[in-house]
C-alpha positions in Angstrom: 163.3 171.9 241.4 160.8 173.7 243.1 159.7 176.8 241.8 160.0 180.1 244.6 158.0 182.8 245.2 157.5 185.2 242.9 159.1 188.0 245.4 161.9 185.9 245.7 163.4 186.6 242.0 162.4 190.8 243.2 166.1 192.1 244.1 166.2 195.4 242.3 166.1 198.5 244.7 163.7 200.9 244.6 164.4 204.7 244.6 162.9 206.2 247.5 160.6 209.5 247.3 160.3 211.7 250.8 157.8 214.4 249.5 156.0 217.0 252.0 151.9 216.7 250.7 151.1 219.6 253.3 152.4 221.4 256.2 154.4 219.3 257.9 153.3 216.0 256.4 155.3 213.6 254.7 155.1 210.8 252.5 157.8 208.1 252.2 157.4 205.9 249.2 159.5 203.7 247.4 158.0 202.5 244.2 155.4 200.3 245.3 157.7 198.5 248.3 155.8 199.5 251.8 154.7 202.9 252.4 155.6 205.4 255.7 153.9 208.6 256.6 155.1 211.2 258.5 153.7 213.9 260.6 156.0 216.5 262.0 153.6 218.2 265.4 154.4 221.6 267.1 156.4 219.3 269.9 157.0 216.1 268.5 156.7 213.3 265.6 154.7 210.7 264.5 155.5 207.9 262.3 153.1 206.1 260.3 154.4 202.1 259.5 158.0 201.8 260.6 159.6 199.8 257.9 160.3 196.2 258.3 163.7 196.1 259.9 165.3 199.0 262.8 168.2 198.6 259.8 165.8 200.1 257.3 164.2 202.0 259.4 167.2 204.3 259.8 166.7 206.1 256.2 163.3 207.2 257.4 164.8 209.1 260.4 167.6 210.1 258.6 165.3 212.0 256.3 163.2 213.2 258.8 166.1 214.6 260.6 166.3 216.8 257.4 163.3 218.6 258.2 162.7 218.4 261.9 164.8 218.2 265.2 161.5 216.9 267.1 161.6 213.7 269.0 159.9 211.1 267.5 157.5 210.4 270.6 154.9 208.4 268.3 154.6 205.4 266.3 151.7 204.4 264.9 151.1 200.7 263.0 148.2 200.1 260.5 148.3 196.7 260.8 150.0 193.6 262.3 151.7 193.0 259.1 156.1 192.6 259.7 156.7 194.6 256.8 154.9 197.5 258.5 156.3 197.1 262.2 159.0 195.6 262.7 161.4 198.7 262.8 159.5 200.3 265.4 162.6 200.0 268.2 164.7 202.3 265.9 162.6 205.0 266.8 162.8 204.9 270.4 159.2 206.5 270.2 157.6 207.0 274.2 154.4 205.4 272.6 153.3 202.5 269.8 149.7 203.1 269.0 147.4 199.9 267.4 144.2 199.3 266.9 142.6 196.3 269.4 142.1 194.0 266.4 146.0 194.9 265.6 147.2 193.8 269.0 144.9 190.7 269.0 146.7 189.4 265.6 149.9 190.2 267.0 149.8 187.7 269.9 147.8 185.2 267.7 150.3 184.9 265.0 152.6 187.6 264.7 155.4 185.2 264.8 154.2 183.1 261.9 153.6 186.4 260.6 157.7 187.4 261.1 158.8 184.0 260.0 156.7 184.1 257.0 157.0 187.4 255.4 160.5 186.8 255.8 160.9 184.0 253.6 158.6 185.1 251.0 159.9 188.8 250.8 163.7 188.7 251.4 164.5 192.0 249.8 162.3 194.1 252.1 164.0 192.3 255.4 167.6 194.5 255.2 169.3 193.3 257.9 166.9 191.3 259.3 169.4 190.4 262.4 169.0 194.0 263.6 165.1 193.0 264.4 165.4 192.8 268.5 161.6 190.7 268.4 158.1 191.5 267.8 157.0 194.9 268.4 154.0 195.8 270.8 152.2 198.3 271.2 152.1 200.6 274.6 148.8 202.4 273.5 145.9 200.5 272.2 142.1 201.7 271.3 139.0 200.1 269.9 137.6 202.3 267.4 139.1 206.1 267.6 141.6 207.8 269.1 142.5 211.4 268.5 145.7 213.2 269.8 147.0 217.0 269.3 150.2 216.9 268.6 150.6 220.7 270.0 147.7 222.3 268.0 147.9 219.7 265.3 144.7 217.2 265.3 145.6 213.8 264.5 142.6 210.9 264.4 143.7 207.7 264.7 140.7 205.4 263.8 139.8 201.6 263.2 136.5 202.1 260.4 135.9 198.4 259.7 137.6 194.9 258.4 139.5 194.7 255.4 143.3 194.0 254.4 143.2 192.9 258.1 140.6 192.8 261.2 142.4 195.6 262.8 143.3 198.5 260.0 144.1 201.6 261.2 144.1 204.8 259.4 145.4 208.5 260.6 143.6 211.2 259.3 144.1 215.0 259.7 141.2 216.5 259.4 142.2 220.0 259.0 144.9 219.0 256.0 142.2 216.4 255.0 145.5 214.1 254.4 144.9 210.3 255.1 147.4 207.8 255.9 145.4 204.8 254.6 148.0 201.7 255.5 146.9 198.6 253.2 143.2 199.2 253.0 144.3 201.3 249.5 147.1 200.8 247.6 147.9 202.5 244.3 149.4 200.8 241.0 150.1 197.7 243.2 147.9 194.2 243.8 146.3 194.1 247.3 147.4 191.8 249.2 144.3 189.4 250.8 145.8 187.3 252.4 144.5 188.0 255.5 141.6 189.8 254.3 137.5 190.1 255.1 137.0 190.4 251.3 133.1 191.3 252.0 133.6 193.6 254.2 136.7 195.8 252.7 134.2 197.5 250.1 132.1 199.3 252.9 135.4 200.0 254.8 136.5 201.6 252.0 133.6 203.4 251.8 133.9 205.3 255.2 137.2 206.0 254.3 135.7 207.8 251.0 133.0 209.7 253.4 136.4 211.7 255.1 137.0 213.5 251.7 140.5 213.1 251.3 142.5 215.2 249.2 145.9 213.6 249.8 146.4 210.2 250.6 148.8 208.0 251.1 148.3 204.4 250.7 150.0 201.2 251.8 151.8 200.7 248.2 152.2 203.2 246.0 152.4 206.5 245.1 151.3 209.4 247.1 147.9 210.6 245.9 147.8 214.2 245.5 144.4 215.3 244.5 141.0 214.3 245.8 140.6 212.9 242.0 143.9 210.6 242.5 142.3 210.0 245.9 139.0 208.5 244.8 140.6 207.0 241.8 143.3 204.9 244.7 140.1 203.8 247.1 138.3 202.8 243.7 141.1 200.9 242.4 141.2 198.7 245.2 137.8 198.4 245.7 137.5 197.2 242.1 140.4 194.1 242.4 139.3 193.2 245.6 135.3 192.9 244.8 136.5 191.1 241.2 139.0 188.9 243.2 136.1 187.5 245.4 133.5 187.5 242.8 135.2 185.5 240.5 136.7 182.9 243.6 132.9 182.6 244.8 131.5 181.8 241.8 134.1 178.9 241.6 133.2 177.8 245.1 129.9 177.7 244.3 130.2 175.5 241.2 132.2 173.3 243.5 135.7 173.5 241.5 139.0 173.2 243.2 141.1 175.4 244.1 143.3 174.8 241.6 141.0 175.6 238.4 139.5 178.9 240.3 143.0 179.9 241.0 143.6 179.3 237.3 140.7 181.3 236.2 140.8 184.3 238.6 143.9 185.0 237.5 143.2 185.1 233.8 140.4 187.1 234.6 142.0 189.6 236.4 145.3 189.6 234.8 144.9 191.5 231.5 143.3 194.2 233.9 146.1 194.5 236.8 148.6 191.9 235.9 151.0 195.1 235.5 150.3 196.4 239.1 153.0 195.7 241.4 153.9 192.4 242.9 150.6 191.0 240.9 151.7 187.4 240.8 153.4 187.3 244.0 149.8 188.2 245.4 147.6 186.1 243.6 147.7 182.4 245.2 147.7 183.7 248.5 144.5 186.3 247.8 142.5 183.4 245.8 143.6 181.2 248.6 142.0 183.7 250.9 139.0 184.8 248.7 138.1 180.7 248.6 138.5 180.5 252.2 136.2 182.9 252.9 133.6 182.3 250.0 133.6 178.6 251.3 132.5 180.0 255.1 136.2 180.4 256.9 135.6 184.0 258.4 138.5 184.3 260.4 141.6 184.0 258.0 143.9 180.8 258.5 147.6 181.4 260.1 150.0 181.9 257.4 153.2 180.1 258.4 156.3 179.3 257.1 155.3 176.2 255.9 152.1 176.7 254.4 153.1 179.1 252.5 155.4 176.7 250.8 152.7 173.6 250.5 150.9 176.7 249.2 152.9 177.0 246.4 154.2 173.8 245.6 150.4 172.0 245.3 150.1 174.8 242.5 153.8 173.8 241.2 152.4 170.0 241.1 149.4 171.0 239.7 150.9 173.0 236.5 153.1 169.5 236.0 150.6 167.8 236.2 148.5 169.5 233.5 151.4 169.6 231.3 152.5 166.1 231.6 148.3 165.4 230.8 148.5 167.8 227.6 151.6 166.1 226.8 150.9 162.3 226.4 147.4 163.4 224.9 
């Protein structure tokens, strides 16, 4: 019998946390499941990630209708990712905001995406009828785009490649409160799966140069302080440049993908093997990681079905070994 996905055997609920960070700024988390931010204007709202289904979606507006009347006018998406913006229609915002890169992904493989996420993260697709189709964005920008909600300044910038080629943060710079998406997670395993491993580092580094005192990343805690801020960007920046390091220097001694898979995750397991969804992460970030250390800069489509042959040639593979250890 085939072995599933790791997220697969994940059914337990999470307890949600809707916390206020500053004035009118919100963080929704839910024990490393997706993150959503929330930024309450002098006329109107903005939602940061949507939530994966319009289903799920409703507990975010139910608790923002426990501190605000204000229409939601503005939803803004991090990344192309389902789990992040798929409940956008539940909003009925006048305007969904995405980087260029974002919008490109969408109408490359955003489907895939949907099909895929789905299958290998049931829990976090509630009611996954309720999804009326993919979402697109109304507003789109290349590199920065700043709105006043009233007097409230709200940047909405695209600083490099990383999780994706199209992350988005929002930063206020008054509050110095960043909404960070996936570029920075907290307690939980990146996910690379679609990742510019080289180039997340020095992403992660302009996010540093803002000085954020609260942060809120992808997965994950809110962060609090600027201490808990730097120790989130660092954390990530640590797995991810460890991930690749260790992948490249399999590629380079010309192993398969297998035995690098085997070893990265040794290596990095006694260091973050108790960060969320660590193994459900791994074969698809070293699968990544030796994509890209073997010259692949633009990430492969994740469908559906490779994302089962992905895990079934490491299912073989582990047979295989044992049946070899075995009859010697």
């Amino acid at each position: 019998m085939a072995r599933a996905f790791a997220s697969q055997a994940d059914l337990e609920e999470k307890q949600i946390t809707f916390e206020e960070l500053a004035d009118g700024l919100y963080a929704y988390t839910a024990e490393g499941d997706p993150n959503s931010g929330v930024i309450v204007g002098d006329d109107s709202v903005m939602v940061v990630d949507t939530q994966a289904t319009p289903a799920m979606a409703q507990d975010v507006i139910a608790r923002i209708r426990q501190v605000t009347d204000k229409p939601i006018d503005y939803v803004c998406l991090t990344h192309y990712h389902a789990v992040r913006v798929l409940g956008a229609s539940a909003y009925g915002a006048k305007h969904i905001l995405a980087s260029q890169g974002t919008y490109d992904l969408i109408v490359e493989r955003g489907q895939q995406d949907y099909q895929s996420e789905v299958g290998r993260f049931p829990r976090l697709f509630q009611d996954v009828q309720s999804i009326p189709g993919l979402t697109w964005p109304t507003l789109v920008f290349d590199h920065k785009m700043t709105l006043f909600l009233g007097e409230r300044e709200v940047q909405i910038m695209h600083l490099g490649r990383g999780h994706t080629k199209g992350d988005t943060v929002v930063w206020l710079p008054k509050e110095k409160v960043l909404f960070a998406g996936d570029l920075v997670e907290f307690d939980a395993t990146p996910y690379t799966g679609d990742a510019y491993l080289r180039d997340w580092p020095k992403t992660l580094a302009a996010l540093r140069a803002l000085g954020p005192e609260k942060l809120v990343p992808g997965r994950g805690a809110a962060l609090k302080t600027a201490a808990d801020c730097e120790a989130g960007i660092a954390g990530t920046q640590a797995f991810v440049t460890a991930l690749y390091e260790n992948v490249a220097q399999g590629v380079q001694a010309g192993k398969p993908l297998k035995d690098i898979y085997d070893t990265t995750f040794a290596a990095l397991q006694p260091k973050y093997g108790d960060w969320v969804i660590f193994e459900h992460c791994m074969p698809f970030d070293v699968s990544r990681a030796y994509d890209e250390a073997s010259g692949l800069d633009h990430p492969r489509i994740w469908t559906a079905e490779r994302d089962v042959e992905m895990w079934k040639s490491l299912e073989q593979a582990d047979k295989a070994a044992e049946a070899a250890q075995q009859q010697g």
